[in-house]
C-alpha positions as CSV (number, residue, x, y, z in Angstrom):
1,X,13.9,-6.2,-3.0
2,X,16.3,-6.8,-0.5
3,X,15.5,-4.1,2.0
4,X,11.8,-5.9,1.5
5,X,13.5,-9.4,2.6
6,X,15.7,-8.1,5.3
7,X,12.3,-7.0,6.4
8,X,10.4,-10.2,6.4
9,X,13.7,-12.2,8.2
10,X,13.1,-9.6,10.9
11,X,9.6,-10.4,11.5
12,X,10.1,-14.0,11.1
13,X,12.6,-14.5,13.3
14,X,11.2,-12.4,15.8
15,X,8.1,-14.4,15.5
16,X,10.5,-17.7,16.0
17,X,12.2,-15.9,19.2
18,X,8.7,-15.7,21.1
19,X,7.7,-19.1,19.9
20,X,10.8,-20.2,21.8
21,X,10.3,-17.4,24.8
22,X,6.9,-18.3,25.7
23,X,5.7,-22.0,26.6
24,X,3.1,-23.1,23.8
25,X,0.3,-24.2,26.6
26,X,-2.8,-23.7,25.4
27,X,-4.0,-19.6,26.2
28,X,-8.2,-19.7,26.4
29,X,-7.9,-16.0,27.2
30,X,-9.8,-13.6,25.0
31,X,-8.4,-9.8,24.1
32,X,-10.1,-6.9,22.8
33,X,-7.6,-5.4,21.0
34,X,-4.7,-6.4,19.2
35,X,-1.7,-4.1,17.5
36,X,0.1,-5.1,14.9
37,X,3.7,-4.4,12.7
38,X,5.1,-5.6,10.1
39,X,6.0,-5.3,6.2
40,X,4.3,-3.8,4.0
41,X,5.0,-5.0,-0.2
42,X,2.8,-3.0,-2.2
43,X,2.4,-4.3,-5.8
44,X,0.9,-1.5,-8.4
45,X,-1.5,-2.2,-12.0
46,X,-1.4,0.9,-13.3
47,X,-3.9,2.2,-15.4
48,X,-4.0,5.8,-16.4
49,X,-5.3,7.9,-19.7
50,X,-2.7,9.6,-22.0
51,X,-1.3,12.9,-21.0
52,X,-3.7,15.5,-23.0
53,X,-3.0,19.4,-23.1
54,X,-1.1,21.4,-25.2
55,X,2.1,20.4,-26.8
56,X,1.9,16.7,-25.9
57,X,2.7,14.1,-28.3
58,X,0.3,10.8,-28.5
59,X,0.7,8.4,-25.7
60,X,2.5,9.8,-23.1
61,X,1.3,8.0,-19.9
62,X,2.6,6.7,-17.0
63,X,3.3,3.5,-14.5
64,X,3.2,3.9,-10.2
65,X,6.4,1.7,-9.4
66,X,6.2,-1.4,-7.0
67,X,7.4,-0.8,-3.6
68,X,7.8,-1.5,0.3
69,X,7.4,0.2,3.6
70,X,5.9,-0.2,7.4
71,X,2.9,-1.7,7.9
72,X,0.9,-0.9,11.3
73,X,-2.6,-1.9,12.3
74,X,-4.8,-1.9,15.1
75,X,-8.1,-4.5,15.4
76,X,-10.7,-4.4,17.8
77,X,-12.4,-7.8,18.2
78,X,-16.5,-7.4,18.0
79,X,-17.2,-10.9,18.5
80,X,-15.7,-14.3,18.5
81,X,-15.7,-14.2,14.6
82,X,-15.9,-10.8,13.5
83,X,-12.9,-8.1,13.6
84,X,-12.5,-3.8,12.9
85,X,-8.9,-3.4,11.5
86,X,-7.7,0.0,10.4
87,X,-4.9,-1.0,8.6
88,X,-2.1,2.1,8.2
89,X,1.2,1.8,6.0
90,X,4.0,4.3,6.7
91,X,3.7,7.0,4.2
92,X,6.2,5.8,1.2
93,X,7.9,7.7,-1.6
94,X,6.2,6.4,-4.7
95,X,7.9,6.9,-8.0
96,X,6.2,6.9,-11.0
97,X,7.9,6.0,-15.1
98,X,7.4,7.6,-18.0
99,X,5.5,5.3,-20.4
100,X,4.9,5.7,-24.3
101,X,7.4,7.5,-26.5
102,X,11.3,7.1,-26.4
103,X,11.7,10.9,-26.3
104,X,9.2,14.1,-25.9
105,X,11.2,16.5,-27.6
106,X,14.3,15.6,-27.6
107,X,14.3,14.4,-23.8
108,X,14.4,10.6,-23.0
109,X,10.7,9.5,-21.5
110,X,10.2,6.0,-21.5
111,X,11.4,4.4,-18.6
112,X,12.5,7.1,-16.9
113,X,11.7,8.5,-13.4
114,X,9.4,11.5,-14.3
115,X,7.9,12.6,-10.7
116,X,7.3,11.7,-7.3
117,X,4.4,11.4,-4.5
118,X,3.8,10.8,-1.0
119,X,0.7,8.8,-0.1
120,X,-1.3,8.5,3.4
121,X,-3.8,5.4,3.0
122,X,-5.7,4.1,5.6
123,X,-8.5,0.9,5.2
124,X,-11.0,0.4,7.4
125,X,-12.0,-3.1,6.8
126,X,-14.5,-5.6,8.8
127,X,-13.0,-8.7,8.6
128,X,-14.8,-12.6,9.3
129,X,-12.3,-15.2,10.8
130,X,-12.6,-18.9,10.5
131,X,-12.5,-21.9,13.0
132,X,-13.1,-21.5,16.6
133,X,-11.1,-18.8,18.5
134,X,-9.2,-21.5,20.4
135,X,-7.8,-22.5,16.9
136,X,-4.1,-21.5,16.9
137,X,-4.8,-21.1,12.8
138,X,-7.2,-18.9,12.0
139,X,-8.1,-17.8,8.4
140,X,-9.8,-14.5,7.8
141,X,-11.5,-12.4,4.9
142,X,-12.7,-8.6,4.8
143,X,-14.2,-6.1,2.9
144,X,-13.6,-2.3,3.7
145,X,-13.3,1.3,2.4
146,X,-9.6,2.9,1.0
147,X,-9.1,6.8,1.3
148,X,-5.9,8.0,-0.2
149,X,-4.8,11.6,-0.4
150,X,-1.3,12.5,-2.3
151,X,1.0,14.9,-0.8
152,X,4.8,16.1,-1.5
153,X,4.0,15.5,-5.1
154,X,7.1,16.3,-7.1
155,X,8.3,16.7,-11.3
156,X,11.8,15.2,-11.6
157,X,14.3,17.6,-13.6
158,X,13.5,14.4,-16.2
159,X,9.9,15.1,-16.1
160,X,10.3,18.8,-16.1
161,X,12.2,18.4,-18.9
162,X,9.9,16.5,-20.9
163,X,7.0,18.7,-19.9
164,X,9.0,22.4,-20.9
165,X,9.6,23.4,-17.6
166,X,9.6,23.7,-13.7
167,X,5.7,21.8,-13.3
168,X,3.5,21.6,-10.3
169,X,1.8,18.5,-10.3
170,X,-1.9,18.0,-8.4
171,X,-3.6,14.5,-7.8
172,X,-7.0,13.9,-6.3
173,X,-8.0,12.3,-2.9
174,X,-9.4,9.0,-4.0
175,X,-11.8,6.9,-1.4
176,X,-12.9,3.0,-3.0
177,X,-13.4,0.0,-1.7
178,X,-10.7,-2.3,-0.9
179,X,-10.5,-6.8,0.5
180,X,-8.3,-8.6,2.5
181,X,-7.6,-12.6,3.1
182,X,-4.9,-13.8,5.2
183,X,-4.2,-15.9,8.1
184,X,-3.1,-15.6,11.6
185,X,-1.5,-17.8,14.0
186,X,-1.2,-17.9,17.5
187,X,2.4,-17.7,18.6
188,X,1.6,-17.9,22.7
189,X,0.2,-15.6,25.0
190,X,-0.6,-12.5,23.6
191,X,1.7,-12.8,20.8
192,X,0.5,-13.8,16.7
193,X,1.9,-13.7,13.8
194,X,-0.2,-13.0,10.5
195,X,-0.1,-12.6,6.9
196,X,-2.7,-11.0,4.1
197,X,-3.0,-10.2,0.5
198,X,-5.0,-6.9,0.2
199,X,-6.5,-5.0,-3.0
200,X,-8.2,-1.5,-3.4
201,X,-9.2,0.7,-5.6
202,X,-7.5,4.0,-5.7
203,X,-8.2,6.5,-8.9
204,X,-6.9,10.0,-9.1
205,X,-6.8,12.7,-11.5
206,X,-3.3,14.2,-12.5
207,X,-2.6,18.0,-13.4
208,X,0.6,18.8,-14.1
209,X,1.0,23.2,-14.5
210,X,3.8,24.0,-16.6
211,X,3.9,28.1,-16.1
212,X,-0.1,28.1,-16.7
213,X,-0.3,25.3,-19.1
214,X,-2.2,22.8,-17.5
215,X,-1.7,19.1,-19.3
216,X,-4.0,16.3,-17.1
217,X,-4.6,12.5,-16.8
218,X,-7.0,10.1,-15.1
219,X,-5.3,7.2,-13.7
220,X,-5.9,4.3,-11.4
221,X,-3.2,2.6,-9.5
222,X,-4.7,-0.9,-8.4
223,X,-2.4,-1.6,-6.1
224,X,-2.2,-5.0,-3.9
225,X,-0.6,-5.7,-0.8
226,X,1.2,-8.5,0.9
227,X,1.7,-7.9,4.7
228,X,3.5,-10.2,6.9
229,X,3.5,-9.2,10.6
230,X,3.6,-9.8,14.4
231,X,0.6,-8.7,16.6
232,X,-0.1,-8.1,20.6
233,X,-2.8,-8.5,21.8
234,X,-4.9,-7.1,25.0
């Protein structure tokens, strides 16, 4: 987790350096749109079926490991209370464990790193803030739409292994709903700094081809977010 704190000093401190930069009189302008960065830590609660096909021992499954990457938004302000954010996350490499038995075969599976995935996952969300918009604290709370599609999927030599052989792995485009609640505070000027936990649903089905056998799953990530960033507003 250190690249993950490195990352929230950053945005911290730069949040501290505008404080400081800017003089803290009271700004009754009112912007349309606002982007934001920052990190995002996104939390996994895996779920998934046991891997069923041919040759598979009982209760081979699997866990999505926790992780961190860039978080970017952009909101459009529709009225004094109500926000649009599309909320994107810089495509991470997600690893995912071996769950269940020790071995399959004779190859170590628990625990171990068994394939790989790329994920692109915007959220729309329309969010409701709280207190008047001259507050310099403003709590907020959305509900929105997930999509999710999977690319660069990958079988570790661990996972091929396990499996018999080289394996082509498929997963499903998954769209659910997803909620945020966070705050944000106004910095000075155009400048805020924010923070929000986030959940969504995100289910996909798993087919891993080992030379034409096909073995599949069903499995749902749940993940949840924590974003900290700084936003710009305009």
């Amino acid at each position: 987790m250190m690249k993950l704190k490195t990352m929230m000093l950053s945005v911290a401190g730069a949040a501290a350096a505008m404080a400081c930069a800017v003089p803290a009189a009271a700004d009754d302008a009112v912007y349309g749109n606002s982007f934001r960065a920052g990190s995002y830590a996104v939390f996994y609660h895996t779920s998934a079926t046991d891997l069923a096909g041919p040759y598979v021992p009982a209760g081979v499954n699997f866990k999505a490991q926790d992780l961190e990457t860039l978080y970017v938004g952009y909101v459009r302000r529709l009225t004094s209370m109500f926000d649009v954010e599309l909320a994107l996350g810089y495509p991470p490499l997600s690893k995912v464990e071996g769950r269940g038995p020790a071995t399959v075969g004779s190859v170590p599976y628990n625990g171990q790193i068994v394939s790989s995935a790329r994920w692109l996952s915007p959220t729309l969300f329309l969010e409701y803030k709280f207190l008047p918009e001259s507050s310099k604290l403003r709590p907020f709370i959305g509900a929105g739409v997930n999509y999710t599609a999977f690319y660069g999927r990958e079988s570790t030599a661990q996972g091929n292994a396990g499996l018999g052989g080289p394996t082509r792995l498929s997963l499903t485009s998954s769209v659910g709903p997803a909620a945020t609640a966070g705050v944000g505070y106004a910095v000075s000027g155009h400048w805020h700094v924010y923070t929000s936990y986030s959940i969504s649903r995100v289910n996909s089905d798993i087919t891993a081809d080992t030379a034409g056998v096909e073995r599949t799953a069903h499995i749902k990530f749940g993940p949840q977010a924590w974003v900290l960033s700084v936003g710009y507003s305009f």
